[in-house]
N, C-alpha and C positions, 0 to 999 in steps of 0.2 A: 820355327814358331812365328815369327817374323813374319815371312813369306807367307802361312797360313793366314793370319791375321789380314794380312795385306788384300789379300783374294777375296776374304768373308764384307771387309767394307768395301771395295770394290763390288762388290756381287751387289752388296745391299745398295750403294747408291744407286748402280745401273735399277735397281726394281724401286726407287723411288723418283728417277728422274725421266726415265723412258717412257713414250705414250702406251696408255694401256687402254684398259674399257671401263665404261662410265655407262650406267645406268641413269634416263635421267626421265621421272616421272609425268605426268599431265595430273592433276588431279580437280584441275577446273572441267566442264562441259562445254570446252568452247578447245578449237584448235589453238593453240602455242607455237608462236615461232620464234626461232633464237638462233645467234650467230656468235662465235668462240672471237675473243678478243683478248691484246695481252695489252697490261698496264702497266704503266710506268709512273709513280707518285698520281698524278690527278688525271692523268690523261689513259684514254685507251683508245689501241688501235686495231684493226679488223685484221684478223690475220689472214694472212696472203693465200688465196686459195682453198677457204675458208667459205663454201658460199653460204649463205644463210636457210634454213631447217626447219620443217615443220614436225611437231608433236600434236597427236591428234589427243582429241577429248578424254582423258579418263585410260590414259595408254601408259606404254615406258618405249624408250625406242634407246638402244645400246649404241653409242659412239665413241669412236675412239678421244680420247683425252687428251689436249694437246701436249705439243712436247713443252719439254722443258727448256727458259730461256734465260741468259743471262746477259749484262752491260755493264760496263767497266764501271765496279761499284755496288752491284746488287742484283738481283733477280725479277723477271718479269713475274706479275700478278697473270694470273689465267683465268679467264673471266666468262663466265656464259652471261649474256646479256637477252633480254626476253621479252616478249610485248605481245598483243592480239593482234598485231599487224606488222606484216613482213617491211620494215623500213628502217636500215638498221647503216647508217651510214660507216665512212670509212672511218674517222675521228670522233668519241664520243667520252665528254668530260664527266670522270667518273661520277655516277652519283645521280646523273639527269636522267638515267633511266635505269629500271628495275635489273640487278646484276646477283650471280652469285659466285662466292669465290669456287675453282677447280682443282684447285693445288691439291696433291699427292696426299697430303696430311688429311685430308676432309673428308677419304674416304672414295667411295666409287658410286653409291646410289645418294642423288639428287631429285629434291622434288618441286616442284611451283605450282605453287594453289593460290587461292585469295584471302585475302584478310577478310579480320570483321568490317573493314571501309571499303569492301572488293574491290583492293587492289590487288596486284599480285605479288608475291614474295617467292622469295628465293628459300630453300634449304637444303643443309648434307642430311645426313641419317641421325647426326645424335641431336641437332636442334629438330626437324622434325619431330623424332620420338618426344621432345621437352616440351613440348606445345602443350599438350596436357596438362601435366605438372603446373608450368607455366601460368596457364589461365588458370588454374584454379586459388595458387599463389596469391594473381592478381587478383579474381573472387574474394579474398579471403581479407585482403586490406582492403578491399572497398568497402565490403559490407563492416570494417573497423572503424572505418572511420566516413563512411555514407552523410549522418547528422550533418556533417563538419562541410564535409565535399557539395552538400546540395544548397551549403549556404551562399556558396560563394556567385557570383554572377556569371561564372563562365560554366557553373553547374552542368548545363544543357547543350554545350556547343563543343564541337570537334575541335581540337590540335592540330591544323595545320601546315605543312609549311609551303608559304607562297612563292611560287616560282616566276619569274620576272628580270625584268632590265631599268626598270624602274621603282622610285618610292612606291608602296601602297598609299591607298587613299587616308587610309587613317593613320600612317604615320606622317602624312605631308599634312593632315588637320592639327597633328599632334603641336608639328615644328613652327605651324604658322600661330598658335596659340602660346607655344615656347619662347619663341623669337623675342615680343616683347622686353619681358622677364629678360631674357638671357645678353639683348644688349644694353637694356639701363643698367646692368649688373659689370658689365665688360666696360659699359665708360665709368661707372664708380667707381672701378678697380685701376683704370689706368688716367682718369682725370681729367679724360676727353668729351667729348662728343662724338659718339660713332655714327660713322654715314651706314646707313641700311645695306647698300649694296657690297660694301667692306668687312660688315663685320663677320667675324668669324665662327665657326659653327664649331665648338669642345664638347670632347669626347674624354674618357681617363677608363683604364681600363685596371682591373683586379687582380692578381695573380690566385694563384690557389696552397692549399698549407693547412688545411685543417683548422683547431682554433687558434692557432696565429694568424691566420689568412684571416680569418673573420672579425676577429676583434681588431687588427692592424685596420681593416677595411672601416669598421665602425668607427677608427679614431681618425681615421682621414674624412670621413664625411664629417665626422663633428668640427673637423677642424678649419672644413672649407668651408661649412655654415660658416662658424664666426670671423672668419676675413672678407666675406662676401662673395666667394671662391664659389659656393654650390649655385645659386643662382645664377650662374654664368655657363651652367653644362649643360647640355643636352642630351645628353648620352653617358649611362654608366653599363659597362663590361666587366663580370665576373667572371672567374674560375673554380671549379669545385668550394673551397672553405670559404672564399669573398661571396662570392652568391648566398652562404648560409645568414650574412650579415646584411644584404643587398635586398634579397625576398624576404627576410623576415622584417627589418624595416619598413618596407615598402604596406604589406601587408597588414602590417599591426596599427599603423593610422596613426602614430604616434609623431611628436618632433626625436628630433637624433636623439638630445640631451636626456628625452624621457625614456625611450627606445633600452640606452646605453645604462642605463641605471637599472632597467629591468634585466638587463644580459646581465650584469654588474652579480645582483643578487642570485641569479639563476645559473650563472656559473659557480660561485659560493656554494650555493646548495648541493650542487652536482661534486662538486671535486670534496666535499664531506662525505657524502655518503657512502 
């Protein structure tokens, strides 16, 4: 029994670690090209003999799936990496360019199409099929809460993220408008006089926890109001429950103290009902 046992996982890992065939779609009108890379935590690398592939417009082209790899410690990521132009270096840190993951688990048919910001994205079969769903999901709290979302100032303008090696412009306006503030706050706090080029730029970061994380977070900014503590940061970093307390403050236009008495009743309420 044993020995049968022995064979049947045996059998099964060889059919989940061995190279097999991969389906991997076009669904843009433009040609696709991509090249298989393995990852290791932030980094990927091009795998050896591995040249890079084109996918024509509105095609599928069947390749085999890379193998299976490991490192003393964990498993490599297997990665199809993709662009409109063949340029796909040897080195490339996860994340900078459009990827999907290959692994065994994700199935065999892959697709890459465009967003609604035509870009292009990566998918297996069951987020594909979920796009649907998905958008309509998304449809559905928008149109909930539409009023609310077209009041706000950022109503009209896309989400971001800026890619660089530098501050952006309007965070270096942010810090030179901060700066002020943040060193007549750092010599009240230590008694001094700070020199411009000396003083130091604070940052304090949130953990996450649900509503302990949130209220823990709202007692810590009330607490660094009144030692002279907040005026001295530059920068606050949340995690999941600190950010409920972080954006909602920020938001509601309020000081802490009023903030913290409105959470105060509204958690009351909530934990009654």
């Amino acid at each position: 029994m044993n020995k049968i046992l022995g064979m049947i996982i045996v059998t099964l890992s060889y059919s989940v670690i061995r190279a097999d065939k991969i389906n991997i779609t076009n669904k843009t009108d433009k040609p696709i090209y991509g090249a298989f890379y393995y990852t290791k935590g932030i980094t990927s690398e091009r795998i050896e003999d591995s040249a890079p592939f084109t996918i024509e417009q509105n095609t599928t082209k069947t390749l085999e799936r890379p193998e299976f790899k490991v490192y003393f410690g964990g498993t490599y990521d297997r990665d199809l990496y993709f662009a409109y132009s063949n340029d796909f270096p040897q080195i490339i840190q996860k994340g900078a360019r459009h990827f999907v993951n290959l692994g065994s688990t994700r199935g065999s048919d892959f697709y890459i199409a465009e967003n609604e910001y035509h870009e292009l994205d990566g998918y297996n079969a069951l987020t594909w099929a979920a796009r649907p769903a998905l958008k309509a999901i998304e449809n559905t709290i928008y149109e909930a809460n539409r009023n609310t979302l077209l009041k706000t100032p950022y109503a009209h303008k896309d989400a971001r993220v800026r890619m660089g090696n530098a501050l952006g412009s309007e965070e270096i306006q942010f810090l030179q408008n901060r700066s002020p503030i943040t060193e007549k706050a750092i010599g009240n706090l230590l008694d001094i006089q700070t020199k411009k080029q000396n003083f130091p730029r604070i940052a304090v970061c949130f953990s996450g926890g649900g509503y302990r994380a949130m209220i823990s977070t709202a007692g810590f900014i009330a607490g660094a109001e009144k030692i002279g503590l907040l005026d001295a940061i530059s920068y606050q970093a949340g995690l999941s429950g600190s950010t409920w307390a972080i954006a909602a403050w920020l938001q509601s236009g309020k000081n802490i103290d009023s903030f913290i008495n409105d959470l105060y009743v509204k958690l009351n309420i909530r934990s009654l009902s």
